[in-house]
PLY file of the C-alpha trace (Angstrom):
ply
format ascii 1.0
element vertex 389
property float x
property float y
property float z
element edge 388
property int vertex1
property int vertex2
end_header
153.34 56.05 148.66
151.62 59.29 150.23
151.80 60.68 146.46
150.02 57.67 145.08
147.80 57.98 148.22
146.72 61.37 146.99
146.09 60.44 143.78
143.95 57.85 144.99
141.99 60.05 147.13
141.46 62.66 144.77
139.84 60.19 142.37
137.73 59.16 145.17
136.42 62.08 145.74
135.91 62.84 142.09
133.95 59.60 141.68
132.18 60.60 144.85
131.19 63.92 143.60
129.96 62.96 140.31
127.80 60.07 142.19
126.20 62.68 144.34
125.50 64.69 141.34
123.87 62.08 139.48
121.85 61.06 142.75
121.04 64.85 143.49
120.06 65.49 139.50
117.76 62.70 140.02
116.22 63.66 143.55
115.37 67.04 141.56
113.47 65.84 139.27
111.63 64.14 141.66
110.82 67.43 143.58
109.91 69.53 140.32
107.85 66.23 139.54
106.33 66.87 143.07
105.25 70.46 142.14
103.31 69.58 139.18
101.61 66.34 140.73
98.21 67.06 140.95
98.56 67.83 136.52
98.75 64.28 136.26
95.84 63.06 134.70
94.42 61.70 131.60
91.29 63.42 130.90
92.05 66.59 132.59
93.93 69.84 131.01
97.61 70.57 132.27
101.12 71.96 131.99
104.02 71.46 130.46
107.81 71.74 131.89
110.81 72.55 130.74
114.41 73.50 132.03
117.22 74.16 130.75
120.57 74.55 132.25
124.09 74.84 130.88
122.17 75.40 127.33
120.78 71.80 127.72
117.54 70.20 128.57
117.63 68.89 132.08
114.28 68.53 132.87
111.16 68.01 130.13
107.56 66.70 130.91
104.10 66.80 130.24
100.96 66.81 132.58
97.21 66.05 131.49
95.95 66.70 128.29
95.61 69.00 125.25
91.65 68.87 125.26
89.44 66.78 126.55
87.92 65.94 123.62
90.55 63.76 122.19
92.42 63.16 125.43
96.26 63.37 123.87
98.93 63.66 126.48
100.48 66.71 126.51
104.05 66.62 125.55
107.03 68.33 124.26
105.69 69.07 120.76
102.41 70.46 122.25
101.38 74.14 120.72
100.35 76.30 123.50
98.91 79.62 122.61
101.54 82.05 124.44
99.58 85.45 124.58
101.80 87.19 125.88
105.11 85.58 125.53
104.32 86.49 121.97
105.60 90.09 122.71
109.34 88.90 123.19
109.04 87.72 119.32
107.72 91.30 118.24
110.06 92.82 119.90
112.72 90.44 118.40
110.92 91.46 114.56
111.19 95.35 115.10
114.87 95.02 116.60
115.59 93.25 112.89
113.75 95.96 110.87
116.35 98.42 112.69
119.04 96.21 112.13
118.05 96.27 108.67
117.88 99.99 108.40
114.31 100.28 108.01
112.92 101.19 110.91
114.68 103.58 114.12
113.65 103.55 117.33
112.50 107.43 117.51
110.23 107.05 113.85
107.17 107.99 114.87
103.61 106.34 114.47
102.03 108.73 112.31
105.09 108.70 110.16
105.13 105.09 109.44
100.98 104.40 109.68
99.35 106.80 107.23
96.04 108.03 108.53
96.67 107.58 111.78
95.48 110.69 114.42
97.86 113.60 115.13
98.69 112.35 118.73
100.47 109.44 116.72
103.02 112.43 115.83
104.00 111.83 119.80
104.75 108.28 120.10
108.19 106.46 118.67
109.09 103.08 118.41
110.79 102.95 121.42
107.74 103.85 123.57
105.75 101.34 121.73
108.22 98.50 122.71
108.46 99.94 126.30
104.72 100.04 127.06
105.32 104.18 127.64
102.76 105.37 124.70
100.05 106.36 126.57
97.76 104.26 124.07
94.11 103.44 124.78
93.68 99.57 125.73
91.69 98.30 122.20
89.92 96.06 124.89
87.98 98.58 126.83
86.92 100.22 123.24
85.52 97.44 122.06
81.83 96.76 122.70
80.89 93.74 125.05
80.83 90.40 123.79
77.09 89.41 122.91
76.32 85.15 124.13
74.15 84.94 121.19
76.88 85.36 118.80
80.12 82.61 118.39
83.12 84.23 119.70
84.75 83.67 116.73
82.90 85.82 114.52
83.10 88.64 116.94
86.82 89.10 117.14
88.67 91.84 116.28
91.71 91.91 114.24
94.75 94.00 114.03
93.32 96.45 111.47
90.10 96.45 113.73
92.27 97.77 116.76
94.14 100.34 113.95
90.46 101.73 113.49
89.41 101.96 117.18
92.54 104.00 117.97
92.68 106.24 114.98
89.03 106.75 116.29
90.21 107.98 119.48
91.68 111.51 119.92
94.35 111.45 122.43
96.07 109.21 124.53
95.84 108.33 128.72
98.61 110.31 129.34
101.60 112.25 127.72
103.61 109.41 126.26
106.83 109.01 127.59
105.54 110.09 131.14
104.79 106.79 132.58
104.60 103.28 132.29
101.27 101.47 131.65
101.04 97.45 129.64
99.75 97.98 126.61
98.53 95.48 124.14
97.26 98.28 121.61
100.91 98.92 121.15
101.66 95.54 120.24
99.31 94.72 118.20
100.62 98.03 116.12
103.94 96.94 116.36
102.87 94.09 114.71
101.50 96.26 111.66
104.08 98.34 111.34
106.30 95.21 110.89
103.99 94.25 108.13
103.43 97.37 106.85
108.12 98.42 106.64
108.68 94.76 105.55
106.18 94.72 103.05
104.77 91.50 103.79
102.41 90.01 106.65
103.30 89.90 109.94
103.52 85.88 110.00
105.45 85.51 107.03
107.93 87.89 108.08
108.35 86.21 111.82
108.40 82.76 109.94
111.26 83.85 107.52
113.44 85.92 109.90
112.69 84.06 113.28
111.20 80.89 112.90
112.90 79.29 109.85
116.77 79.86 110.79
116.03 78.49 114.42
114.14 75.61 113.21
110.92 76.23 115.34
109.24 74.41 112.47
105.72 73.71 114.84
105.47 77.22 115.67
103.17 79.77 114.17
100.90 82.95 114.16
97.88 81.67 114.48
95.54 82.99 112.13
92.38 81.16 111.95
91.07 80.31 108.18
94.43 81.06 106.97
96.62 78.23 108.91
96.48 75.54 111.42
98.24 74.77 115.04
99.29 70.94 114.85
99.56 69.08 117.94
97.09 71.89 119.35
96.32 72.41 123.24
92.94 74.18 124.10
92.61 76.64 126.64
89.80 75.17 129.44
88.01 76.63 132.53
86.85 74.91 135.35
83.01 75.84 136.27
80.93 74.01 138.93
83.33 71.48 139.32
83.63 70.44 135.43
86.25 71.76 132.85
84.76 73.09 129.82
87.12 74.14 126.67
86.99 78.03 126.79
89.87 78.67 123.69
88.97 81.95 122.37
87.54 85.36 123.31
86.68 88.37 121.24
90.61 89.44 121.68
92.10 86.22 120.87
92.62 87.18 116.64
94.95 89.75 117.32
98.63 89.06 116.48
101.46 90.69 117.85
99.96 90.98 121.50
99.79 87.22 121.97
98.95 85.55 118.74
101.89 82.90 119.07
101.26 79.27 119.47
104.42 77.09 120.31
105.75 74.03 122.43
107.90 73.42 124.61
110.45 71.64 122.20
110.54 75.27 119.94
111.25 77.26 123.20
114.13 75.42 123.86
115.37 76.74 120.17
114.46 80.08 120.70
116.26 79.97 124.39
118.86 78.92 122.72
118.87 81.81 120.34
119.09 84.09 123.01
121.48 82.61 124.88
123.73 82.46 121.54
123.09 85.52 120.31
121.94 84.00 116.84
119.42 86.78 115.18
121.10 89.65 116.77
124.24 90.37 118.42
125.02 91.32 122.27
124.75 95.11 121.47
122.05 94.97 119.48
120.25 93.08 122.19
121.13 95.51 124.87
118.30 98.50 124.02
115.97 95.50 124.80
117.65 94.32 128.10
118.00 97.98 129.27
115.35 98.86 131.92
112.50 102.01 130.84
113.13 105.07 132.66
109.90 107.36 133.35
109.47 110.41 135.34
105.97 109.13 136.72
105.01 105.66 137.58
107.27 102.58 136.63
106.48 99.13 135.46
104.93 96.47 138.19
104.33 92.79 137.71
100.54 91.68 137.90
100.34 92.08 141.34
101.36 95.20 141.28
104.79 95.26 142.88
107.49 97.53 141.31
109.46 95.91 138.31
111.99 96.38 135.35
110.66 96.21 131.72
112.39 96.49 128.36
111.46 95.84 124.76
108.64 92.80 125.72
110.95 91.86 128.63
110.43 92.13 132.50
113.67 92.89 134.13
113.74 92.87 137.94
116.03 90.69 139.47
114.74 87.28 141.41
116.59 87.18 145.20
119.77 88.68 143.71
119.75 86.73 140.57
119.93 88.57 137.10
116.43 87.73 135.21
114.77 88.70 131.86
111.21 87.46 132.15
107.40 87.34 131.21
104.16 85.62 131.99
101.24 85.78 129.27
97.49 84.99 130.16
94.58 84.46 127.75
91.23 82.90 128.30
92.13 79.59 128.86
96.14 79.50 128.89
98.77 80.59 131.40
102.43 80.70 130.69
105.44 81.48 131.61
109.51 82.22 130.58
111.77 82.71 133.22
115.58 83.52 132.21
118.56 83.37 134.83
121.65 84.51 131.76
124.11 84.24 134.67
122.99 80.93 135.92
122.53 79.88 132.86
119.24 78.64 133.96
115.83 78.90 132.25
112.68 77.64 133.02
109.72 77.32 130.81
105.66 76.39 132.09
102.97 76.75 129.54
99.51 75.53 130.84
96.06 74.97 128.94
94.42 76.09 131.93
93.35 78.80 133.46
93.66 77.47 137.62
97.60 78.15 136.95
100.08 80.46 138.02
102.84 80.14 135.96
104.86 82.71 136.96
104.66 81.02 140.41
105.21 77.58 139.41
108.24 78.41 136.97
109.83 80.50 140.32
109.37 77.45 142.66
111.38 75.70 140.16
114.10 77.86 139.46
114.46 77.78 143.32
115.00 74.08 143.14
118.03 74.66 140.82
119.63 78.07 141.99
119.59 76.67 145.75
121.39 73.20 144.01
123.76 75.44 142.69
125.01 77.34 145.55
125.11 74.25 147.48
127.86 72.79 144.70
129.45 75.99 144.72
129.84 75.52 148.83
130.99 71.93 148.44
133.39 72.68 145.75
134.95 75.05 147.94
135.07 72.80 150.50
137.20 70.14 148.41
139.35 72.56 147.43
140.39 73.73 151.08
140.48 70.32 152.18
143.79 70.29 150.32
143.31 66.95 148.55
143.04 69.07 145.38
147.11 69.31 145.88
0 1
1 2
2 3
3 4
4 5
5 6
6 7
7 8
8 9
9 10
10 11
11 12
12 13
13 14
14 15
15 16
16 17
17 18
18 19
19 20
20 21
21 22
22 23
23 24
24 25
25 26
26 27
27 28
28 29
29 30
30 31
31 32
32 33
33 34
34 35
35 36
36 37
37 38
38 39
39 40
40 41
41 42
42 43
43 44
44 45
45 46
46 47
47 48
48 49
49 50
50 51
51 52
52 53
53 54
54 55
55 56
56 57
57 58
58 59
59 60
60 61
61 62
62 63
63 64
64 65
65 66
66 67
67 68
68 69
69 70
70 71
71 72
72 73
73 74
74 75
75 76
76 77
77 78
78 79
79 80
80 81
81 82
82 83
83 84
84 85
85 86
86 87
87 88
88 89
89 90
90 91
91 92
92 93
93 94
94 95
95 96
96 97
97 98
98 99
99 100
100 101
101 102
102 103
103 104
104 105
105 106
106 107
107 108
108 109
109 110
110 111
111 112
112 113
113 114
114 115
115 116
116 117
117 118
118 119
119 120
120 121
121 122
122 123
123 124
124 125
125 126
126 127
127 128
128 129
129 130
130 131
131 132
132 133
133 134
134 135
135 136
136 137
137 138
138 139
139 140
140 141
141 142
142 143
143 144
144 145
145 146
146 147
147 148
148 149
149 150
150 151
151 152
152 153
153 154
154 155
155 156
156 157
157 158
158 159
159 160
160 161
161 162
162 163
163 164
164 165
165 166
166 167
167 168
168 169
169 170
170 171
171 172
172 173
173 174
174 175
175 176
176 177
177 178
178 179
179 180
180 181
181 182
182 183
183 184
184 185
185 186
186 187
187 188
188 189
189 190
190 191
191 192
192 193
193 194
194 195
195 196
196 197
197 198
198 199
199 200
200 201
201 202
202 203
203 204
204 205
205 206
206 207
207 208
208 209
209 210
210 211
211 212
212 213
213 214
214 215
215 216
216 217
217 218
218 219
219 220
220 221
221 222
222 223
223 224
224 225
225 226
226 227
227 228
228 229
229 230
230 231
231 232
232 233
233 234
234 235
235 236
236 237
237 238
238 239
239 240
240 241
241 242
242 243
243 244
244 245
245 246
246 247
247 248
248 249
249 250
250 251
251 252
252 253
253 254
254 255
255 256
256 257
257 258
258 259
259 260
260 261
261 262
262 263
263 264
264 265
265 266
266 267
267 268
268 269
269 270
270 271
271 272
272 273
273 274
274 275
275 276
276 277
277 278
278 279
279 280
280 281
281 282
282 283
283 284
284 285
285 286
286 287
287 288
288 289
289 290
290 291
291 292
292 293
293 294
294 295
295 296
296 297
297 298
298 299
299 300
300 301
301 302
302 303
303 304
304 305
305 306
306 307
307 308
308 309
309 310
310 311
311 312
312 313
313 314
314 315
315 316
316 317
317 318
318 319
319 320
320 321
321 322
322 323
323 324
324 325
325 326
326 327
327 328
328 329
329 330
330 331
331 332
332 333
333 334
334 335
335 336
336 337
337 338
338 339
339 340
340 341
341 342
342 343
343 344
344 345
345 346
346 347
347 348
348 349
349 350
350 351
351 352
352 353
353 354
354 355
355 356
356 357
357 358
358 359
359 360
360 361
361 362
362 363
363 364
364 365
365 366
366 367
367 368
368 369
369 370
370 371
371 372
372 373
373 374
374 375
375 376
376 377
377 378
378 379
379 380
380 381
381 382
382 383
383 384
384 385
385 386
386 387
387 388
């Protein structure tokens, strides 16, 4: 009888737990609802959400709309332009080039870009992907955007940005010697891909990347050349009215932030990573393995001291292992925030520029970690309750 009565409660307290798990799943989506309320809206730009625990899709929504032109709903096979998120996919395209044998991290720029100034002799691959190479920014060379002409026949290209630098004769500092985000050496990452794979930078991404994880909707958007389907526009608010504010003079370049992808293809590509599908666990690791400098380190935006890697942010969230990035471009914020020991990601891509994503993605990862340690309390609990006997 008190055998059968264990048995009994046991089961009860299994059925119990799994209740409370359903009813607590279902109470958090509620509160990450809650965070993204004031999104809702049907003529109004927004966000969309996406988590992803235990490698599946726990939580996936959409808020507002893609443009408010045509007022679609923003969903799961939106295309937000990452900017850039974009860099984790270069990096990903120069890490297959070395697996291939065609490129090493210590080849130097001159070496591999013809033409290119002697203080290209000084700066390797690795410095490139680490944000170390003392480049120029391409957007303070470039002269100021003039009303009178459309933006998009002002932008500048990747070969434009090749030309400003090879115009320049040195770089900010001795490369190697500090850290300092640079979008000039993505974008040349980005031709140097084309340039060792001997086709364009899209194509190759598309083959290599795209193709064998099936993120069929996404692309490097190159305008007269392809198309974003299911398309979200970047938008402003001014004077109490949103106005569509998609592209700037910087917005043509690729491999800086040229991507444009929903939420449905990040799932695939989290997945990748998590699975270890394009590259294996070693070869990962030069890209998950933090830049050391003698001067100043990496910071996040606001300045506070960080980890980076090969288009990765590093630093750990309240004790919590986390590979991470934000991207922002006129019009778009976005944000990727990976937890590999939690098994927790969390994914907010917005069409507007009144968004911190970074800040919205972290108050939802909260929601989850704190869920977990309070399950990993409880389970402990059972178990020393002795019923589990």
């Amino acid at each position: 009888m008190m055998r059968n009565f264990k048995k009994a409660a046991v089961a009860g307290l299994a059925v119990l737990l799994c209740e409370t798990a359903v009813l607590a799943a279902d109470a958090r989506d509620e509160q990450v609802d809650a965070l993204f309320a004031r999104f809702k809206s049907d003529h109004a730009p927004g966000v969309a959400v996406l988590v992803v625990k235990g490698g599946q899709k726990v939580f996936e929504r959409g808020y507002g709309v893609t443009d408010i032109r045509t007022l679609h709903a923003i969903d799961a096979q939106t295309n937000f332009r990452l900017a850039s998120l974009t860099k984790e996919f270069t990096a990903m395209a120069i890490m297959l080039l070395i697996h291939d044998g065609k490129l090493h991290y210590e080849d130097r720029l001159s070496e591999i870009l013809p033409g290119f100034p002697e203080y290209g002799r000084a700066i390797t691959i690795r410095q490139l992907l680490y944000h170390t190479s003392g480049l120029k920014d391409y957007e303070d060379l470039i002269p100021p955007e003039d009303p009178k002409v459309p933006v998009e026949n002002a932008q500048i290209k990747d070969d434009g940005v090749v030309e400003l630098l090879k115009g320049q004769t040195g770089t900010k500092f001795k490369p190697g010697a500090r850290w300092d985000y640079s979008n000039s050496g993505y974008v040349l990452l980005g031709v140097i891909v084309a340039k060792m794979s001997g086709e364009p930078f899209g194509q190759f991404l598309k083959q290599r990347i795209l193709a064998p994880l099936k993120m069929t909707n996404t692309v490097l958007y190159e305008r007269g050349k392809n198309q974003v389907v299911n398309r979200a526009y970047g938008h402003n608010r001014r004077n109490g009215t949103w106005e569509q504010t998609d592209q700037s003079s910087t917005s043509a370049t690729l491999g800086d932030g040229g991507i444009y992808t929903s939420l449905h293809d990040m799932f695939l590509w989290d997945k990748a990573l998590r699975e270890h599908t394009l590259l294996s666990a070693a070869e990962m690791q030069p890209a998950l393995s933090p830049v050391q400098v003698p001067g100043a380190g990496p910071t996040e935006p606001n300045g506070k001291p960080a980890d980076y890697g090969f288009g990765w942010f590093l630093n750990p969230y309240n004790g919590h292992r986390r590979m991470w990035h934000y991207g922002e471009t006129v019009g778009f914020r976005t944000s990727i925030q990976r937890f590999p020991d939690d098994e927790l990601t969390v994914i907010v891509l917005a069409n507007r520029s009144d968004v911190v994503a970074s800040a919205r993605a972290l108050k939802v990862a909260d929601l989850y970690l704190t869920a977990a340690k309070q399950n990993k309390a409880s389970r402990k609990s059972s178990a020393s309750s002795g019923l589990s006997h």
